[in-house]
C-alpha positions in Angstrom: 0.0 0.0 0.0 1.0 3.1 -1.0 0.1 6.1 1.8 -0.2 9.4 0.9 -1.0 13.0 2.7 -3.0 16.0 1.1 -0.8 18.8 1.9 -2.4 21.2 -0.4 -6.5 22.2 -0.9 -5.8 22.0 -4.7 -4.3 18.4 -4.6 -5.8 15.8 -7.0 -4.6 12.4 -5.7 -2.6 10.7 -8.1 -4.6 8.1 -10.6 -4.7 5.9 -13.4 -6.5 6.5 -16.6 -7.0 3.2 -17.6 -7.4 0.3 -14.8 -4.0 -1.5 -16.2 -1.7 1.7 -16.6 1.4 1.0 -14.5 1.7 5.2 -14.1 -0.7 7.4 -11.9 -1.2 10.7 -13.2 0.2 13.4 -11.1 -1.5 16.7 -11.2 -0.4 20.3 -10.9 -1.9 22.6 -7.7 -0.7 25.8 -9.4 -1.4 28.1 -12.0 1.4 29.0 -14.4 2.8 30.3 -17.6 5.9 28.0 -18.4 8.3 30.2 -20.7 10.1 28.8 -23.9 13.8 27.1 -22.0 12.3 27.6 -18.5 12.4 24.9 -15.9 9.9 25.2 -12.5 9.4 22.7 -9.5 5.7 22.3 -9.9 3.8 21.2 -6.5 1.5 18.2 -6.6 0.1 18.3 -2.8 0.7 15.3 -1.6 3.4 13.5 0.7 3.4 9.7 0.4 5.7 7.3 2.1 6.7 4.6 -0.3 7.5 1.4 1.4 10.7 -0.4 1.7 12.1 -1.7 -1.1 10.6 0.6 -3.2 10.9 4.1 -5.3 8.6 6.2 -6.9 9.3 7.3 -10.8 8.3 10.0 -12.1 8.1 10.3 -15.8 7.0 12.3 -18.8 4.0 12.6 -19.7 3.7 11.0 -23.7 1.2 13.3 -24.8 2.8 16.4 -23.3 5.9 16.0 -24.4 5.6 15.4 -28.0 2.6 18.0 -28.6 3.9 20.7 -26.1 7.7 20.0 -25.8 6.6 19.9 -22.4 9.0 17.3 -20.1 10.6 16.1 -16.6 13.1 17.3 -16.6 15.0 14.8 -14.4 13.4 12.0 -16.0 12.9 9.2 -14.3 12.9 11.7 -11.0 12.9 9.4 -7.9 11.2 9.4 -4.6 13.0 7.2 -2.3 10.9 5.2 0.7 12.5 7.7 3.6 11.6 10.9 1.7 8.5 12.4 3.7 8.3 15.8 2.3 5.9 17.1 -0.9 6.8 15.1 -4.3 7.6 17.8 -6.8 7.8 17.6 -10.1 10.7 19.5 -12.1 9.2 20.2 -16.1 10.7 22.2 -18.6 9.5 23.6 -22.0 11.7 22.6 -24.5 9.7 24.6 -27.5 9.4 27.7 -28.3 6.4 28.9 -27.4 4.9 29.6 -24.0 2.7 26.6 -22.0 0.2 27.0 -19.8 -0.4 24.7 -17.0 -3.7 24.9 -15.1 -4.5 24.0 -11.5 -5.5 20.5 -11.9 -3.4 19.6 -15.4 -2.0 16.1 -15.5 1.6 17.0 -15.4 3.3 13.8 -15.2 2.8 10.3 -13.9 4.2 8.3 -11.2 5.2 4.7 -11.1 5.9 2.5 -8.1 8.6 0.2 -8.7 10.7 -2.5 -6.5 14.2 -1.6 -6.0 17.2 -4.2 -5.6 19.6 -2.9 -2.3 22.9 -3.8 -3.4 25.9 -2.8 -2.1 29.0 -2.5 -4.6 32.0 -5.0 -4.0 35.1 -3.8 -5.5 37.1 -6.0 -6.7 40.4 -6.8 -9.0 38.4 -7.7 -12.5 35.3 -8.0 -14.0 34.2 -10.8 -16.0 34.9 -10.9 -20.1 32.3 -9.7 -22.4 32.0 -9.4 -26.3 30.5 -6.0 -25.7 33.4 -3.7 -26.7 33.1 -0.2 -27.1 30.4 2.5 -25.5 28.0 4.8 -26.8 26.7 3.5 -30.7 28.8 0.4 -29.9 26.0 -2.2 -31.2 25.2 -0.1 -34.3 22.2 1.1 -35.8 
């Protein structure tokens, strides 16, 4: 279960728009004018506490991004299981025109995923693999 705290009178919880989507919409609780270039820290009104072994992602909206140029800018932001505070989302408006964001906009969606705790090992090699090369390295 996934808990969560209204900490603001516009807050929308978070939801689904279909019953199988693996996101929850996150909505905005503010009014604003998002400027060709500029990034803001919208508030969403709600705290949640994730539980262990868990993080929350917070992702681009599809639709908003490829119509509005409108994206998280972090993307995939995370909300670790001791944060307690107000999840925020960071967008920015990567065209050229001006965007504005209503109280109550979907502005980007959450997912609740499990989370492996691993600690690294350092050691004196790694194991061989026929992956040589980095970025592009596999082709086209």
């Amino acid at each position: 279960m996934l808990k969560i705290k209204k900490v603001n009178e516009n807050a929308i919880p978070p939801k689904r728009a279909k019953q199988d989507d693996s996101g929850l919409d996150l909505f905005s609780c503010e009014n604003y004018n998002l400027k060709p270039g500029e990034r803001k820290l919208f508030s969403t009104g709600w705290q949640m506490e994730v539980p262990k072994g868990y993080e929350i992602q917070i992702r681009s909206r599809s639709g908003l991004a490829i119509k509005n140029g409108i994206v998280v800018a972090n993307s995939p932001g995370t909300v670790d299981a001791g944060f307690r505070q107000e999840v925020k989302v960071i967008l920015i408006n990567l065209s050229d025109t001006s965007y504005f964001i209503p109280i109550g906009a979907r502005i980007a969606q959450m997912v609740v995923a499990a989370v492996n705790l691993w600690e690294p090992e350092e050691v004196e090699a790694l194991s061989d693999s026929d992956r040589d090369g980095g970025f592009g390295s596999s082709g086209v």
